[in-house]
Backbone as CSV, one residue per row, in Angstrom:
resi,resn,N_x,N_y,N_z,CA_x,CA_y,CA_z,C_x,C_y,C_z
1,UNK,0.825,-1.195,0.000,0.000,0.000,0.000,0.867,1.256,0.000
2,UNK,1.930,1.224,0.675,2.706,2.040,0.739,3.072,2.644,-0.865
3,UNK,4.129,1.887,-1.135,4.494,1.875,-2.524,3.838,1.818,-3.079
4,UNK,2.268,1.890,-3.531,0.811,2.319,-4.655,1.306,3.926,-4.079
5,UNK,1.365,4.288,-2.571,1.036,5.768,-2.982,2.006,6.289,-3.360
6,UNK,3.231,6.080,-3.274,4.363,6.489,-3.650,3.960,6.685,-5.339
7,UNK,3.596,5.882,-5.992,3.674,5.175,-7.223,2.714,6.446,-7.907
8,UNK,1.562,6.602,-6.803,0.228,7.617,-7.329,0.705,9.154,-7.118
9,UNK,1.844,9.101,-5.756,2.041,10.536,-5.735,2.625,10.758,-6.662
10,UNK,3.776,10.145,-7.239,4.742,11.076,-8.009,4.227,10.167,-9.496
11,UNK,3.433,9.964,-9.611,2.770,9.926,-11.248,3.718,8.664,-12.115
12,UNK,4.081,7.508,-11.430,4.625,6.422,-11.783,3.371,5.763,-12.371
13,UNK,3.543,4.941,-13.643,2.222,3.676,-13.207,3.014,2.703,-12.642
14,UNK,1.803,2.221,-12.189,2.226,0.823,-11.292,2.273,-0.539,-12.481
15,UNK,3.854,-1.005,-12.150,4.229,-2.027,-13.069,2.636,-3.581,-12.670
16,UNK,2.592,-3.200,-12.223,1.390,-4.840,-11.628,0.128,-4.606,-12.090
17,UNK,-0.421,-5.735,-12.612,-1.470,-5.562,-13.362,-2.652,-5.845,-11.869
18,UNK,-2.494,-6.458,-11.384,-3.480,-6.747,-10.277,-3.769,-8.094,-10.534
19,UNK,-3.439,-8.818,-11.416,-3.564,-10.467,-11.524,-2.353,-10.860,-11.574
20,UNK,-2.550,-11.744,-10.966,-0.653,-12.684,-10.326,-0.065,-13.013,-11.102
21,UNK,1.092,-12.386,-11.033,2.270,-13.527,-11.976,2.092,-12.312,-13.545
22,UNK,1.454,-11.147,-13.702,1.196,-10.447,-14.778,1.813,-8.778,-14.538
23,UNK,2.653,-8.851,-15.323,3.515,-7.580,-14.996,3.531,-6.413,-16.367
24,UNK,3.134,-5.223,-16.379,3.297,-4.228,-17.527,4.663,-4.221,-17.712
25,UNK,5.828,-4.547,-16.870,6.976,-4.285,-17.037,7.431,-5.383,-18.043
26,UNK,8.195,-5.558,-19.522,8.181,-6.254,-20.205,9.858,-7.573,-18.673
27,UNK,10.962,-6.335,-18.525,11.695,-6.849,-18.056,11.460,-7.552,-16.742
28,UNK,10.094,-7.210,-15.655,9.882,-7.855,-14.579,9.009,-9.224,-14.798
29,UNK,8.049,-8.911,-16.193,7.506,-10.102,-16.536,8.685,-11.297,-17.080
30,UNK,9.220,-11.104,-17.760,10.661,-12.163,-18.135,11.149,-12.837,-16.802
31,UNK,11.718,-11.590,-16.322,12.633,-12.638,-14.903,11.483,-13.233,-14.146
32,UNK,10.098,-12.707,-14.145,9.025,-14.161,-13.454,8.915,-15.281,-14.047
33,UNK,8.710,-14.985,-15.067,8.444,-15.863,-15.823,9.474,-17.016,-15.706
34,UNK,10.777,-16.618,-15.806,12.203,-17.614,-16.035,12.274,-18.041,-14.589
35,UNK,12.198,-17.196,-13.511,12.189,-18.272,-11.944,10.884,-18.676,-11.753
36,UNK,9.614,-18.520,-12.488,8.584,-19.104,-11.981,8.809,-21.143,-13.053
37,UNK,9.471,-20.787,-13.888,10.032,-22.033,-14.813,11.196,-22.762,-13.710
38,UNK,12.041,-22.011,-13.489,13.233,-22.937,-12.983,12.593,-23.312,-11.140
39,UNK,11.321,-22.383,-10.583,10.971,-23.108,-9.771,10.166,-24.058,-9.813
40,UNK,9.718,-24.784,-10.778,9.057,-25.892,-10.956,9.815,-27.168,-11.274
41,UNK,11.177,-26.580,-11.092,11.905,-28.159,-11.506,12.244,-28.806,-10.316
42,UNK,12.220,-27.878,-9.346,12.721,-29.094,-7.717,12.490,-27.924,-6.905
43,UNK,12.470,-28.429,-6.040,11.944,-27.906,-4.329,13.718,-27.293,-4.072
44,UNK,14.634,-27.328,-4.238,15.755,-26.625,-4.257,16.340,-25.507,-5.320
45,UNK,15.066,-25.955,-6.416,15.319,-24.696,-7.559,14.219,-23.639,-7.158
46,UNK,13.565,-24.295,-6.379,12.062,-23.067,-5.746,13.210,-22.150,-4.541
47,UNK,13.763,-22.914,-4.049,14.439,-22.540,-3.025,15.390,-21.108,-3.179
48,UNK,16.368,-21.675,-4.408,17.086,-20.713,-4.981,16.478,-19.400,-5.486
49,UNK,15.429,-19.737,-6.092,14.628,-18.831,-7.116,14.264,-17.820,-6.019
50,UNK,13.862,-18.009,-4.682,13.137,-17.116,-3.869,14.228,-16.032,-3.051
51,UNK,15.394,-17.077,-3.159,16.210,-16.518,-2.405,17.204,-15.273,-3.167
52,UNK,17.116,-16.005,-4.505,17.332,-14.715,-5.530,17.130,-13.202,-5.151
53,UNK,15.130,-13.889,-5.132,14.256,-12.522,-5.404,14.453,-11.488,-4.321
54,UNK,15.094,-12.386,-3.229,15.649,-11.488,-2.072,16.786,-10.518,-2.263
55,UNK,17.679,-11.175,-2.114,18.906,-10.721,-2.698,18.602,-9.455,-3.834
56,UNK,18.268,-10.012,-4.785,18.187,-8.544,-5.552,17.079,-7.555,-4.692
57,UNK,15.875,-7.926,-4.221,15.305,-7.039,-3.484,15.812,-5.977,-2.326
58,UNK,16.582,-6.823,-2.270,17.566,-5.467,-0.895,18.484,-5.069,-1.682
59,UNK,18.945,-5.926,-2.512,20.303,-5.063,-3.138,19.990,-3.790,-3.756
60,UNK,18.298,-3.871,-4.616,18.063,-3.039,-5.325,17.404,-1.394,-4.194
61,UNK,16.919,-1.804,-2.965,16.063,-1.141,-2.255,17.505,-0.286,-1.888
62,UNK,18.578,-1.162,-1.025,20.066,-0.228,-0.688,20.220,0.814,-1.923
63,UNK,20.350,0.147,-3.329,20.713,1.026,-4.643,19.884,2.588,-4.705
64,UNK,18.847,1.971,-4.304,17.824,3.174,-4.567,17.580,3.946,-3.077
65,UNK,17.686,3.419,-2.029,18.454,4.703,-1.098,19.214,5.303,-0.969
66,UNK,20.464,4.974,-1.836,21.520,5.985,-1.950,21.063,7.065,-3.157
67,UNK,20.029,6.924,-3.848,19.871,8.048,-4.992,18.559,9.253,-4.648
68,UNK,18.457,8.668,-3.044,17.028,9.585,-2.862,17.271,10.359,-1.345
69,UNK,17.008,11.530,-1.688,17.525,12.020,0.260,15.662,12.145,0.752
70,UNK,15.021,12.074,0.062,13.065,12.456,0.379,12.879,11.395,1.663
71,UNK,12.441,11.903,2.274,12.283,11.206,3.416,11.012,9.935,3.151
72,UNK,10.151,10.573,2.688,9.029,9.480,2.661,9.410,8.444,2.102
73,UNK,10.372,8.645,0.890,10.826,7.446,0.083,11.520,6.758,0.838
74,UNK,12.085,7.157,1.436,13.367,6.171,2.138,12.917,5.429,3.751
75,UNK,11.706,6.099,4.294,10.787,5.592,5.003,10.231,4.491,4.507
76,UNK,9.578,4.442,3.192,9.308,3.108,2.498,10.063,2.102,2.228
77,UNK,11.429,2.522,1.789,12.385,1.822,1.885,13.060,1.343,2.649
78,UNK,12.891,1.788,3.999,13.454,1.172,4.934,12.221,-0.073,5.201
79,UNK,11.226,0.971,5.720,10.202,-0.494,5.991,10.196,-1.814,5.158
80,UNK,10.619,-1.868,3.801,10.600,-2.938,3.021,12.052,-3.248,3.646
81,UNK,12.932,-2.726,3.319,14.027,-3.963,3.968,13.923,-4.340,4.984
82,UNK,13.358,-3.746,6.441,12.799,-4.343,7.437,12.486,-5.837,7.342
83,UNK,11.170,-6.152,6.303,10.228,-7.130,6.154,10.899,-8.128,5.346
């Protein structure tokens, strides 16, 4: 919820279509698509695949706190690496 208003304040659209697994982003739909494939081959490729999505998720959230001093943003951003 957070990140919708972020998304609504500053006039982003929101990459998510609202049905699962369906992304406007051509590049976020691909990389689902390719770990939602390599997690169906074993319970250790599900494993990897999630742990990925982590990894880049903080890596990318750190990336993008160093390019923003706005407080609200980085309030959001903290709370997501929190979680």
């Amino acid at each position: 919820a957070a990140v919708l208003t972020l998304l609504d304040w500053f006039g982003i659209e929101d990459p998510a279509t609202g049905i699962a697994g369906e992304y406007n982003n051509e590049t976020l739909q691909t990389l689902y698509d390719e770990l939602s494939e390599k997690g169906k081959l074993s319970v250790e490729e599900a494993l990897k695949a999630g742990a990925f999505i982590e990894e880049e998720d903080i890596k990318d959230l750190e990336d993008l706190m160093a390019e923003t001093e706005n407080e609200d943003i980085l309030l959001v951003y903290d709370n997501l690496q929190r979680g």
